[in-house]
N, C-alpha and C positions, 0 to 999 in steps of 0.2 A: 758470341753468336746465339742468338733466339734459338730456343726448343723449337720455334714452331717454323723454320725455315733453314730444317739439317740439312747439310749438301753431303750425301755421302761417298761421292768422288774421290778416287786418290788424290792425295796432292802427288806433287811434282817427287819428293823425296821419296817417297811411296813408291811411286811408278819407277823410279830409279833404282829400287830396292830388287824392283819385282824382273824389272828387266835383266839385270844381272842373275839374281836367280833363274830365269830361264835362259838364257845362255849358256850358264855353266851346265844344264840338265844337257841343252843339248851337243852338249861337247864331250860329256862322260855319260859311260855307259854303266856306271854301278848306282845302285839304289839302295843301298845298304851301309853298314858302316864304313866300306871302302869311299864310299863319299865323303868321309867328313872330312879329311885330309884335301881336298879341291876346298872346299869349304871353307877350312882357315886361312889357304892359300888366295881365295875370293877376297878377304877381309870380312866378308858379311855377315861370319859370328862376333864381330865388334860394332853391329850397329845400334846399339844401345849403351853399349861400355861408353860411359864418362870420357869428352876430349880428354880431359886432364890426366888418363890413364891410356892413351891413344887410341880412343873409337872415335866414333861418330856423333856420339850425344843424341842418337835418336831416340822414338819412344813406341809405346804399343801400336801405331798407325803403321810404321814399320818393319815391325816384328811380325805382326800379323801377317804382313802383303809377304813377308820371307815365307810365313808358314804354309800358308795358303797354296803357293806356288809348288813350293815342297812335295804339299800333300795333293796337289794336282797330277804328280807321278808319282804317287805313294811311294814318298824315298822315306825309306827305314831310318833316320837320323837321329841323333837325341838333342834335335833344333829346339824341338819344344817344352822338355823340360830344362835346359839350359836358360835357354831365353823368355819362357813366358814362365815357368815353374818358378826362375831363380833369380837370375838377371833382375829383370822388372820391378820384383816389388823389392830387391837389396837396394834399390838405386839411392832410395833416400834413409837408409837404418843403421848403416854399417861406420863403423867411426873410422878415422883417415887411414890410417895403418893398415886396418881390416879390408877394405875396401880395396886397397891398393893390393892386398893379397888374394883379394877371390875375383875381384870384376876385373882387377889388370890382367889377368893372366888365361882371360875368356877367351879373347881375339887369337889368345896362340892353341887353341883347343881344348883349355880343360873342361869338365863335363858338371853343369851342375843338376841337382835335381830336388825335389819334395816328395816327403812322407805323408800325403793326404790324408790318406787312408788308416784305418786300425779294423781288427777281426769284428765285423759283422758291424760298422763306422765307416762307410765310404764319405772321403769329405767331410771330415766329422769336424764339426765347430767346438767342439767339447771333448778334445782328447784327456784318455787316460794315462796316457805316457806323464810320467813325473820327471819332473825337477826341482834337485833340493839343492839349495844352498850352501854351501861348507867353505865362508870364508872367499877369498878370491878364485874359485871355481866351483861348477855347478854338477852335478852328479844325476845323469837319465839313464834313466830307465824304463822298458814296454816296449813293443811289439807291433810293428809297421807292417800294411799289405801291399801288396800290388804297387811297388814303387817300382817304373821305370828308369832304366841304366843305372840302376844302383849298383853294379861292378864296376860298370864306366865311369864313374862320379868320382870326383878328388872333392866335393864337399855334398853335403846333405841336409836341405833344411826339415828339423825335427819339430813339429808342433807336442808341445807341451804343454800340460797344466800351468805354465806358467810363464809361457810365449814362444815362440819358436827359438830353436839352439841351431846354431849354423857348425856342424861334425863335418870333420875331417875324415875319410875313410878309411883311415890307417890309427883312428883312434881305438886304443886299448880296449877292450869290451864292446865292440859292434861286429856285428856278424852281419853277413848277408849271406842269404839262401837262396837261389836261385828257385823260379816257380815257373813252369809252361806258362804261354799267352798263345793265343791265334795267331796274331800276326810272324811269331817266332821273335820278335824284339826283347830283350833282353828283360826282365820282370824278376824280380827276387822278393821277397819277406825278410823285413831288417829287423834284427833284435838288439838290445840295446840293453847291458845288464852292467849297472854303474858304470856308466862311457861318463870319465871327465874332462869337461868344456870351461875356458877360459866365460866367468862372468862375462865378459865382454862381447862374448859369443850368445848369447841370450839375448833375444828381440821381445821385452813385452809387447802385446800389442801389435804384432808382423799378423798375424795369423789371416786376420780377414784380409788383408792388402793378399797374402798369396794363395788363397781361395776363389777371392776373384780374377787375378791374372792368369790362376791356371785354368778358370771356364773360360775366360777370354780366348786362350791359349788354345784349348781344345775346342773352342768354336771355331776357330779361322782356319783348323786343322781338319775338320768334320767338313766343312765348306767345301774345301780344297778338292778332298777326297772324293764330295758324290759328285762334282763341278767334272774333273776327271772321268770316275768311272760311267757318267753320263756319254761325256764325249765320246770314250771304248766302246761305248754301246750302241753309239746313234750310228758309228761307222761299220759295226760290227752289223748291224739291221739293215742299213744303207747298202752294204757288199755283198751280206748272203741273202743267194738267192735258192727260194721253193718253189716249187710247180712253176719253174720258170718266169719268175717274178722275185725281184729282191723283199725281200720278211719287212724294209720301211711302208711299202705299199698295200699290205693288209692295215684294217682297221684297225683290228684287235691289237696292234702293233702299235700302229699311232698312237690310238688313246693311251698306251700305258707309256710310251715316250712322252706323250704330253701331261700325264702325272707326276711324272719323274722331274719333267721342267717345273712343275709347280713347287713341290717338295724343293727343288734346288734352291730357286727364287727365294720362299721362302728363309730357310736355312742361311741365306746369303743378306738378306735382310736384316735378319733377327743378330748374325756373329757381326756386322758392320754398325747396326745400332747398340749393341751392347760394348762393345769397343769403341766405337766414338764419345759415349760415355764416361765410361772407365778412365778414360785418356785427358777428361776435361780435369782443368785445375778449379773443383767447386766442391766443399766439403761441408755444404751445409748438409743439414738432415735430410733435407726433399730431395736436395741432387741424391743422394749415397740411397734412399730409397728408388729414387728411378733407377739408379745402376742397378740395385739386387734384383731389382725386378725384372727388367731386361735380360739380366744375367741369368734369373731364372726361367724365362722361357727357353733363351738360348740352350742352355743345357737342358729343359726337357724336348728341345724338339731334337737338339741330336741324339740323346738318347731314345728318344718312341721314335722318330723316324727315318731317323738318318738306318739303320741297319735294315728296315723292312725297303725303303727304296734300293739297297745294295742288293736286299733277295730280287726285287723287281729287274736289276740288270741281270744278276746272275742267271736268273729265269731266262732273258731276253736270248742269252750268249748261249742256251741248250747247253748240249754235252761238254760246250767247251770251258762253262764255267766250273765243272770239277776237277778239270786239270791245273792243279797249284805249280806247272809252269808257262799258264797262263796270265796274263797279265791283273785278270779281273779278279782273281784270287788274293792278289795282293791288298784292295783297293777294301774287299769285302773284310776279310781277316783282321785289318789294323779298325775299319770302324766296328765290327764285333768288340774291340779290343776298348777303345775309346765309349762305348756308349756302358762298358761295364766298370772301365775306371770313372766316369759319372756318378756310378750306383745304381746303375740301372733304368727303366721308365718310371717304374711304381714307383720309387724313391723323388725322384724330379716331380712326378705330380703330385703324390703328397707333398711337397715345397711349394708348391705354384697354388694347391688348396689352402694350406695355410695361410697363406698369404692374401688370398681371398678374400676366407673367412675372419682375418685379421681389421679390414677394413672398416 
């Protein structure tokens, strides 16, 4: 397909993805990790796992349309570090054996996730975590932030000085330390003092492949989320009514619902073109620069806007946006959460300046 005539419609498999996803929301009422048990019971945590290991053989078009949906009722799950963190970019690194032990065993629930991040390094392309060599296994060491369901996790992929290490969570010398997040989802700080890995567990060269599926990952997830807390708010402005008139029918009102729709659009844009990308089979230099590029707006708009359109709902819902067992608490909390595992706004435009002044 030509760049210059993208259809960015779901296909068929897509929509089939997405439709079971919302079925099963509206069948269960937990949104937490009580969900994820319907979930494997769905099948739809194997829809990326390899037929050869009994999934579906889909790929990030899919994933996505799972996340997206997900994060339309901000269900708490570790769909996305599983599936866009870890799934995705294993599909083609992992040798037969290995493979058959981390992607077979997805569809029955195990949990995977990535070490992005390092102290004061969100995303960092240049970690200091080491790995040394010693023979038929490899020896890491350093100090991970803000890694999602890292208690949940039966494996862990480790960016290292010397490619990603795919850790077992039961391996000897890793600790996980649990750390608050907003949204209350599971977050720890992994340390890693001589944890020994099967060479074979060492990915040169993985690093950028899971860089980009986890912005993909948390674009389609950021999407989801204002796509949602939009909808809470349109009906929430819609029903309450002031001076004897519903809050949709003042101006001041409209106009900031019809910002909101701008931002969404956008944002829905921006994680649908950077995924369509990502997903193309083209490895030349020009395509792989269109992806980082995409990728980087992606992640700078949900990080700069995705969380100020979430103040614009929570604003919209009055008092009742400070009640955290209201629903818009949830929706706000996880993109607070999401635009700080990014690195923040500042971080995302100095990438998108560099790149600029690259040209």
């Amino acid at each position: 397909m030509r760049e210059d005539a993208v259809d960015f419609t779901r296909d068929d498999s897509a929509d089939a993805v997405a439709e079971v996803v919302v079925s099963l929301l509206e069948r269960q009422q937990a949104r937490d990790l009580d969900l994820w048990p319907p979930l494997v019971d769905s099948g739809l945590l194997a829809v990326a796992v390899p037929e050869r290991f009994g999934g579906d053989g889909m790929g990030l078009a899919e994933v996505s349309a799972l996340l997206y949906e997900l994060a339309t009722d901000a269900a708490a799950v570790p769909a996305l570090p599983t599936l866009a963190f870890g799934v995705l970019p294993l599909l083609d690194a992992l040798p037969a054996g290995l493979a058959e032990r981390v992607l077979g065993e997805v569809g029955k629930g195990v949990v995977l996730t990535a070490a992005v991040s390092e102290p004061g390094a969100p995303f960092t392309a240049a970690p200091h975590t080491t790995a040394v060599r010693d023979g038929d296994t490899v020896r890491i060491t350093g100090r991970k932030v803000s890694v999602i369901y890292a208690e949940q996790a039966r494996w862990l992929l480790i960016p290292t000085d010397q490619g990603v290490a795919l850790v077992e969570s039961v391996a000897k010398g890793l600790s996980v330390l649990p750390t608050p997040a907003s949204s209350g989802i599971p977050e720890a700080t992994v340390v890693l003092e001589d944890v020994e890995v099967p060479a074979a567990q060492l990915l040169p060269g993985l690093l950028p492949t899971v860089l980009r599926h986890a912005v993909a990952g948390i674009g389609a997830t950021a999407d989801g989320l204002l796509n949602g807390a939009i909808r809470l708010t349109a009906e929430h402005v819609r029903t309450r009514r002031q001076f004897g008139r519903p809050l949709a029918e003042f101006q001041a009102v409209a106009q900031q619902i019809a910002d909101l729709y701008v931002v969404s659009r956008t944002l829905h844009v921006a994680a649908e073109s950077a995924s369509w990308a990502l997903a193309q089979d083209d490895t030349s230099p020009e395509h792989r620069a269109r992806v980082d590029e995409d990728l980087d707006v992606l992640a700078y708009w949900a990080a700069a806007e995705l969380p100020r359109a979430m103040q614009k709902c929570h604003h919209l819902h009055g008092g009742l946006g400070v009640d955290i067992t209201h629903p818009m608490h949830r929706y706000y909390s996880q993109a607070k959460d999401l635009a700080r595992l990014l690195g923040g706004a500042g971080l995302r435009l100095d990438n998108l300046g560099a790149r600029c002044s690259s040209i």
